[in-house]
C-alpha positions as CSV (number, residue, x, y, z in Angstrom):
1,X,-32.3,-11.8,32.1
2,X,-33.1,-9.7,35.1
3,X,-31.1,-6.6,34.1
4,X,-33.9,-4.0,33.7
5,X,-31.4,-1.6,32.2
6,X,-30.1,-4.2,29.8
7,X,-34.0,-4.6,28.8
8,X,-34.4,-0.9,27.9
9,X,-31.3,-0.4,25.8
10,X,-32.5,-3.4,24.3
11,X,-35.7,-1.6,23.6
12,X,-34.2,1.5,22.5
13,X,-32.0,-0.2,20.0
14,X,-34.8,-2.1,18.6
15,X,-37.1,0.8,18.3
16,X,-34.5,2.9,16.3
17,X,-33.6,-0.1,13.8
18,X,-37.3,-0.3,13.4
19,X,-37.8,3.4,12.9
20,X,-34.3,3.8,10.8
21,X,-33.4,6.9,13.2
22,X,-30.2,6.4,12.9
23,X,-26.8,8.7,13.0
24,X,-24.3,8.5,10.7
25,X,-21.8,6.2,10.6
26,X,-18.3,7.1,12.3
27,X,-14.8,6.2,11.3
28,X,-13.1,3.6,13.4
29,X,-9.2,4.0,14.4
30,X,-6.8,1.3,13.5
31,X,-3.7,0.6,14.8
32,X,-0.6,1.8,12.4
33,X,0.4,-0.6,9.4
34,X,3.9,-1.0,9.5
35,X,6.1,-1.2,6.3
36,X,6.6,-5.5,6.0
37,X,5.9,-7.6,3.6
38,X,2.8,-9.2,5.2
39,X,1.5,-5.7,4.7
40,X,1.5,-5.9,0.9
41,X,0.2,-9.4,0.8
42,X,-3.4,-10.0,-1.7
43,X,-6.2,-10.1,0.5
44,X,-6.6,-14.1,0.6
45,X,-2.6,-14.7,2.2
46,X,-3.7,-11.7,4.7
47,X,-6.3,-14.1,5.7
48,X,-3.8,-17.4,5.4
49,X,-1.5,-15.1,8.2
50,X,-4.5,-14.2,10.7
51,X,-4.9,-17.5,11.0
52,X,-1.9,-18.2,12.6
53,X,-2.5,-15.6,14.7
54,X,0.4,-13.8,13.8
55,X,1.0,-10.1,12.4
56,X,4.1,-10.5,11.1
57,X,5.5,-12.9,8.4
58,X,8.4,-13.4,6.0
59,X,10.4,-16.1,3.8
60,X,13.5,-17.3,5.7
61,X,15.6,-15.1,3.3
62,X,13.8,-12.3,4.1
63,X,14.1,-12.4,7.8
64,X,18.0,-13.0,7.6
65,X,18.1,-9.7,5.3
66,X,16.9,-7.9,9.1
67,X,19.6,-10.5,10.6
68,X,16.7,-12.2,12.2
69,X,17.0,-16.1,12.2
70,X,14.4,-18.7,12.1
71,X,14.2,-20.9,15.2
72,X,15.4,-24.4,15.1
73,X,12.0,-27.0,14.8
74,X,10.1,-24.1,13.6
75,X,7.1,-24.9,10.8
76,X,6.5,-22.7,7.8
77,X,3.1,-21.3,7.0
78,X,2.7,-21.5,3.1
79,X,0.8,-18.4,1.2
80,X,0.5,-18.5,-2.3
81,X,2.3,-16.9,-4.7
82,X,1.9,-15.9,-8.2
83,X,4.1,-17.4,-11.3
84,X,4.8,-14.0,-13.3
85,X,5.3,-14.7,-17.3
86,X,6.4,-12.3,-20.1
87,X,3.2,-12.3,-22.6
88,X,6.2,-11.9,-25.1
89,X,9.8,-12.9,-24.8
90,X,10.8,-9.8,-26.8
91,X,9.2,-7.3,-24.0
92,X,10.1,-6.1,-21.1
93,X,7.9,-7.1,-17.8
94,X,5.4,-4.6,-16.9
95,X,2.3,-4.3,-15.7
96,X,0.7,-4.1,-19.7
97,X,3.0,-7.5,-20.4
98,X,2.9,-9.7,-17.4
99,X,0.3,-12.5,-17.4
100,X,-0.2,-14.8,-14.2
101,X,0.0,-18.3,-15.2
102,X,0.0,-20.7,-11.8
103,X,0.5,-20.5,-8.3
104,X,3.1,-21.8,-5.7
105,X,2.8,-22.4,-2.3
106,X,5.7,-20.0,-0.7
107,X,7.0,-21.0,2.8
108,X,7.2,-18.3,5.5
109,X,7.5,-17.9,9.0
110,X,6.0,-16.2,11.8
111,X,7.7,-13.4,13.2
112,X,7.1,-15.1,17.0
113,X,9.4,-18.3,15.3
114,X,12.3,-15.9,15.2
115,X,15.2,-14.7,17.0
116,X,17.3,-11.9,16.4
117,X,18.1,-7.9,15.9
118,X,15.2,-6.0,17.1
119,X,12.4,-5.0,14.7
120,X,12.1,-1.2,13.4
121,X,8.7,-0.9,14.7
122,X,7.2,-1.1,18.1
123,X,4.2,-3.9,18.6
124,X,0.7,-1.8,19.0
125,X,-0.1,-2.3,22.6
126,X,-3.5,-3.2,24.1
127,X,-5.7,-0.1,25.8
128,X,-7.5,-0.5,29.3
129,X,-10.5,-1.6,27.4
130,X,-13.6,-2.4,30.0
131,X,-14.4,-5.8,30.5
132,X,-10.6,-6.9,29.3
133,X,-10.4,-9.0,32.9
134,X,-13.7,-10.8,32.0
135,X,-12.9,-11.7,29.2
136,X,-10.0,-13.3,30.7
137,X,-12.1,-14.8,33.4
138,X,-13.5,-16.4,30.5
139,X,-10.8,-18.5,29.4
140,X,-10.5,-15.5,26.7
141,X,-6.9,-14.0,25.9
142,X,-6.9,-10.6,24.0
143,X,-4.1,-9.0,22.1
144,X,-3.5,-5.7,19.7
145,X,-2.6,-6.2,16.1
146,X,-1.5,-4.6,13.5
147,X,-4.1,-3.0,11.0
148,X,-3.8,-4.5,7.7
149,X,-7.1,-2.5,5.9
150,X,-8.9,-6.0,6.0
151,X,-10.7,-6.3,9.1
152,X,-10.7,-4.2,12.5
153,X,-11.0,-7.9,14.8
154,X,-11.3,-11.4,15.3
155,X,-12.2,-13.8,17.5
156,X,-9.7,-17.4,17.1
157,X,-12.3,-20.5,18.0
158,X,-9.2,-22.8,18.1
159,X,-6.9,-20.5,20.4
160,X,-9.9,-18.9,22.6
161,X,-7.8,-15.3,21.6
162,X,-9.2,-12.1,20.1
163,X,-6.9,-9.8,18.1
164,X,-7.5,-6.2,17.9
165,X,-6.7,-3.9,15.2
166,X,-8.4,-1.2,16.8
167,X,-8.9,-0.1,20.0
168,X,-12.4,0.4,19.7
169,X,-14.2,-0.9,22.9
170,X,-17.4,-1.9,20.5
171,X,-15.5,-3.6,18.4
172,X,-13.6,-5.4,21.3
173,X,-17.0,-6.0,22.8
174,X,-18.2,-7.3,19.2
175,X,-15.4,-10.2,19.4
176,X,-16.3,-10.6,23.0
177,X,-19.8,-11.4,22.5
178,X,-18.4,-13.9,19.8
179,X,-16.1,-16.0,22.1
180,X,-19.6,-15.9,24.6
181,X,-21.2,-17.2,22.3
182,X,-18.8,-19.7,21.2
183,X,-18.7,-20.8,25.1
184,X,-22.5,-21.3,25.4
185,X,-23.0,-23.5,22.0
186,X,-20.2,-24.9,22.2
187,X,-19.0,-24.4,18.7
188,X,-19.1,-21.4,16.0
189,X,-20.3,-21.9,12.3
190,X,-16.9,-20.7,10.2
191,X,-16.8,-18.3,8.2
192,X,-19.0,-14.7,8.4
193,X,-22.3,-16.2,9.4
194,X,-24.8,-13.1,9.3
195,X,-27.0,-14.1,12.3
196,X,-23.6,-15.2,14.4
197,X,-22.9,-11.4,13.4
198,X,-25.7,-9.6,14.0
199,X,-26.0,-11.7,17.1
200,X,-22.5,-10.4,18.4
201,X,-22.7,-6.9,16.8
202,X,-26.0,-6.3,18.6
203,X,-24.2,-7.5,21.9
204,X,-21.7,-5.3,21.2
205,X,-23.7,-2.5,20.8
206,X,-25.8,-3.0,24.0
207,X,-22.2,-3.2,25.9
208,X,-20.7,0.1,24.5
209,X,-23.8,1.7,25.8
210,X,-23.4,0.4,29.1
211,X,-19.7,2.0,29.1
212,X,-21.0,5.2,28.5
213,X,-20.6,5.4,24.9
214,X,-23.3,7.6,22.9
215,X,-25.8,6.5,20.5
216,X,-24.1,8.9,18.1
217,X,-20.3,7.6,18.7
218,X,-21.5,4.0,17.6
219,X,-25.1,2.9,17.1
220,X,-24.2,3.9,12.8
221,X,-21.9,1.8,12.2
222,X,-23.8,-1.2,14.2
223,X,-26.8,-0.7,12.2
224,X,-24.7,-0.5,8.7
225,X,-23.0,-3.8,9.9
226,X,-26.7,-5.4,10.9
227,X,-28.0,-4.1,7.8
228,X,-25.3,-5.6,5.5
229,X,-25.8,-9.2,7.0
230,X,-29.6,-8.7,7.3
231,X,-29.8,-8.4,3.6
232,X,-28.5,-11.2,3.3
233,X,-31.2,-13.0,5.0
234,X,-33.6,-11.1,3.2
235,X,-34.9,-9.4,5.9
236,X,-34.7,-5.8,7.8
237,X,-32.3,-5.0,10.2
238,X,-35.1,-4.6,12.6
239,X,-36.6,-8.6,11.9
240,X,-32.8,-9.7,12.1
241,X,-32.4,-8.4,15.9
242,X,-35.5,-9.9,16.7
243,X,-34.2,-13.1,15.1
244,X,-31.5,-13.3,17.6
245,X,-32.6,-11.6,20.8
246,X,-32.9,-14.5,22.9
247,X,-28.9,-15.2,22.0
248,X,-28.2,-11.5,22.5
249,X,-29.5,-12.0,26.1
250,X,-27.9,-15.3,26.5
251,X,-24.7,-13.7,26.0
252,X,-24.7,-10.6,27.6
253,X,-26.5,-12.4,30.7
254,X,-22.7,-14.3,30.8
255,X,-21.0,-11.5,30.3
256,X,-22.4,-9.0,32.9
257,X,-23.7,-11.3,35.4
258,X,-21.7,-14.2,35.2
259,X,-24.7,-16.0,34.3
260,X,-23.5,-19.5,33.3
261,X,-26.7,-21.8,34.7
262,X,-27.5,-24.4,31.6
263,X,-24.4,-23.7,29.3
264,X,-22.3,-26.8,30.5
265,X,-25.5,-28.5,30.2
266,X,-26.5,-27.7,26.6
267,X,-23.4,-28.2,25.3
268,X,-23.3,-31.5,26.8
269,X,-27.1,-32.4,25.6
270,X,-25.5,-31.3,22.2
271,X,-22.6,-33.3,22.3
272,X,-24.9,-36.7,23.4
273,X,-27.5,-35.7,20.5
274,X,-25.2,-36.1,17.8
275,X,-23.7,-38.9,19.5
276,X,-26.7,-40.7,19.6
């Protein structure tokens, strides 16, 4: 990668991580939660819903108690819901005499699958984040969500679209880096994979800088991410950026410069490799 000034951030980055002269880490602003059921949902049907790439999901009963009406030819999502018991047929359910015993798959339905009186809150609404137009020079559509206390981002393999919770250029940048990547191999591993994270987290990091942003507005929280994922791999968060430096440049080499030479090709040698 010819960027010189690339190279030194690069440097910089890898010298504190080695060093551990780090700032603090800084809270990251989310885009409201707004009071729907979605917002309520366990953890692993929060995750069933991002899939879809939707914020915003209900039963059909619950969408015509807002006078909203599922489309005609629309398909349900199903999330999982508990079976609620009485411990004892004498009591009363509560929280002390409630017991779980199965669950069923509920069917619900994205909020895009429905017509309808209007909402009672507004959709959040993307900022003039930098690099937004490469992104979609890319192939790569981006979107604001709403926060629901599980993760700030993600990049969608299947729908080339990353959704924001935030807007946080680094962490836009940090999804960013991912669909790069995703276009130079050709595929993602699903799932957190820890060096496809420190990979993109590191990429972020070197692209907030180049924005302006200061080493004590973001540079914490990307080294308590790296670290996290590095301990995995039973190493420091200094051997883990080494690890992936080459795919760092990679991707920020296609990102700044438009540097595509070889990625058709590999992914094409890749695809005829496991053909053969």
């Amino acid at each position: 990668m010819q960027n010189e000034k690339v190279k030194n951030i690069l440097d910089q980055l890898l010298q504190a991580f080695e060093s551990g002269d780090i700032p603090d880490a800084v809270a990251i602003a989310s885009f409201p939660i707004p009071d729907i059921p979605s917002a309520r949902w366990s953890c692993r049907n929060r995750t069933i819903a991002a899939l879809t790439g939707s914020c915003d999901l209900r039963g059909y009963k619950q969408w015509l108690s807002v006078k909203r009406y599922v489309k005609s030819g629309s398909k349900a999502v199903y999330i999982l819901s508990p079976c609620i018991f009485k411990k004892d047929e004498d009591q009363e359910v509560d929280e002390d005499t409630k017991i779980v015993k199965f669950f069923k798959a509920t069917p619900v339905f994205k909020v895009e699958d429905t017509e309808g009186e209007p909402l009672d809150y507004k959709e959040p609404e993307l900022p003039a984040l930098p690099l937004l137009n490469r992104a979609r020079e890319l192939g790569v559509s981006v979107k604001a969500i709403h926060a629901n206390l599980q993760y700030y981002g993600f990049y969608s393999p299947d729908r080339k679209e990353i959704a924001l919770a935030t807007p946080s250029e680094k962490t836009f940048f940090h999804e960013l880096s991912h669909a790069v990547d995703h276009i130079i191999k050709g595929n993602l591993k699903r799932g957190q994979d820890a060096l496809q994270e420190i990979t993109a987290e590191l990429s972020a990091q070197v692209l907030a800088r180049l924005v302006g942003k200061s080493i004590e507005d973001t540079t914490g929280n990307t080294y308590q991410y790296i670290r996290r994922y590095a301990e995995k791999l039973k190493i420091t968060p200094y051997q883990a950026c080494l690890t992936v430096l080459s795919r760092t440049e990679k991707i920020l080499d296609l990102i700044l410069n438009g540097n595509a030479s070889g990625v058709m090709t590999a992914a094409t040698t890749e695809k005829q490799a496991q053909a053969a």
